[in-house]
DRENLUM-321734 format. One record per residue: residue in one letter; x, y, z negated of N, C-alpha, C in turn. Coordinates in pm, whole numbers, padded with zeros to 5 digits, always signed. Atoms other than C-alpha are relative to their C-alpha. Example, Ala and Ser with C-alpha at 12.3 -4.5 7.8 and 13.67 -1.06 7.14 Angstrom:
a+00089-00119+00000+01230-00450-00780+00090+00120+00000 s-00082-00119+00006+01367-00106-00714-00077+00109-00073 
***
This chain:
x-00091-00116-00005-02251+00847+02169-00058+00106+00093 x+00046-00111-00105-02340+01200+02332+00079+00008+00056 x-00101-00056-00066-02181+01330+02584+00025+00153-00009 x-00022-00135-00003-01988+01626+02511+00062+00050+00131 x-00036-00055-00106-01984+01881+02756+00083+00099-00062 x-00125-00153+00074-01820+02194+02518+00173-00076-00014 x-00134+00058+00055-01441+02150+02523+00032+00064-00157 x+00005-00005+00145-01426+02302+02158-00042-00141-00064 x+00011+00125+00101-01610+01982+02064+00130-00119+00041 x-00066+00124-00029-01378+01754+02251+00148+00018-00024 x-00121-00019+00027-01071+01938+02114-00050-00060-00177 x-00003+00044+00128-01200+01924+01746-00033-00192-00006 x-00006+00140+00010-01277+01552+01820+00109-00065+00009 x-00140+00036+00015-00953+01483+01896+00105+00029-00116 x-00063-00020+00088-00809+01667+01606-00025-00065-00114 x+00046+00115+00156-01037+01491+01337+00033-00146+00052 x-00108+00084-00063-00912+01177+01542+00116-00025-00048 x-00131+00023+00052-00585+01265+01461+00002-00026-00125 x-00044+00000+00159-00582+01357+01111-00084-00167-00093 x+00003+00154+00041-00809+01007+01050+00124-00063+00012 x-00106+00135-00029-00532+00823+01223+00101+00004-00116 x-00162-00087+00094-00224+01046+01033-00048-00056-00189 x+00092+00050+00170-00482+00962+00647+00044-00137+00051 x+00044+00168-00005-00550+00604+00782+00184-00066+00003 x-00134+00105-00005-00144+00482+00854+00089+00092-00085 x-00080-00031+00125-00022+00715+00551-00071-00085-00100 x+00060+00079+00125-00277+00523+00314+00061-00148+00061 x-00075+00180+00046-00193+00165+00448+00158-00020-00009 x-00173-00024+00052+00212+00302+00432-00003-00003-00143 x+00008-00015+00135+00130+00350+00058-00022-00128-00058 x+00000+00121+00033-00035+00064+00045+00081-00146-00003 x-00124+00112+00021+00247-00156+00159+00125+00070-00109 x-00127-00059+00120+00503+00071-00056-00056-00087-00159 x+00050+00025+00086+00281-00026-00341-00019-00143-00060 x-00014+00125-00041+00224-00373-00281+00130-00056-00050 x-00178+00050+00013+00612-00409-00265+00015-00001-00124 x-00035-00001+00134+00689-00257-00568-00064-00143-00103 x+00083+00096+00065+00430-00474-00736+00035-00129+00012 x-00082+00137-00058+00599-00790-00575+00106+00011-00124 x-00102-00051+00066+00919-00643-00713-00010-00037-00179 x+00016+00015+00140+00792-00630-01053-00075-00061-00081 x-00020+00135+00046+00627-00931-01097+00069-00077+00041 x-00120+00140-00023+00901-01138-00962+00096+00061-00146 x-00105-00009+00096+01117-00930-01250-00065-00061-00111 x+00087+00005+00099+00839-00969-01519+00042-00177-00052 x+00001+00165+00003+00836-01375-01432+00150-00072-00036 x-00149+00003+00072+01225-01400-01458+00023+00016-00137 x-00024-00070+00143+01217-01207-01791-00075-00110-00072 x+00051+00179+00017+00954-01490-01872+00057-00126-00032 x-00087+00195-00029+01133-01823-01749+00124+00046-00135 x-00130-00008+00070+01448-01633-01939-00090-00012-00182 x+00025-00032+00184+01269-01592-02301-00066-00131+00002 x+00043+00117+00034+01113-01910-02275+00076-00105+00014 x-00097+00069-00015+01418-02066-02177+00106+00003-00148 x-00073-00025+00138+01604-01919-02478-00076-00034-00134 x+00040+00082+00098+01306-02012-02737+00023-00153-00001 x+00012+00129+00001+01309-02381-02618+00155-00010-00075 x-00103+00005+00040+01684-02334-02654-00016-00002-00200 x+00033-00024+00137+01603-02188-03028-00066-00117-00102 x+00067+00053+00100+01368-02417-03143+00031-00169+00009 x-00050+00149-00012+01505-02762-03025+00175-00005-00099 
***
């Protein structure tokens, strides 16, 4: 690492700093939103499943 002596650099370092951090814990917020859903809708998918395969066995026995 250099050492900065300009405070211009050690303000814009701090600002690209920020806006990584502010990108970096909005993308893994998305990523758990996303995630969820996806939980969400294979647990419905698998229900809808067990249920139609519950109702053929029903059908065909």
């Amino acid at each position: 690492m250099a050492i900065v002596k300009n405070k211009e650099n050690i303000g814009m370092l701090f600002v690209f700093r920020l806006v990584f951090w502010f990108f970096f814990k909005t993308f893994l917020f998305f990523m758990l939103v996303i995630e969820g859903f996806m939980l969400i809708f294979g647990s419905i998918i698998v229900i809808i499943e067990h249920l139609f395969l519950f109702v053929m066995r029903i059908f065909v026995i």
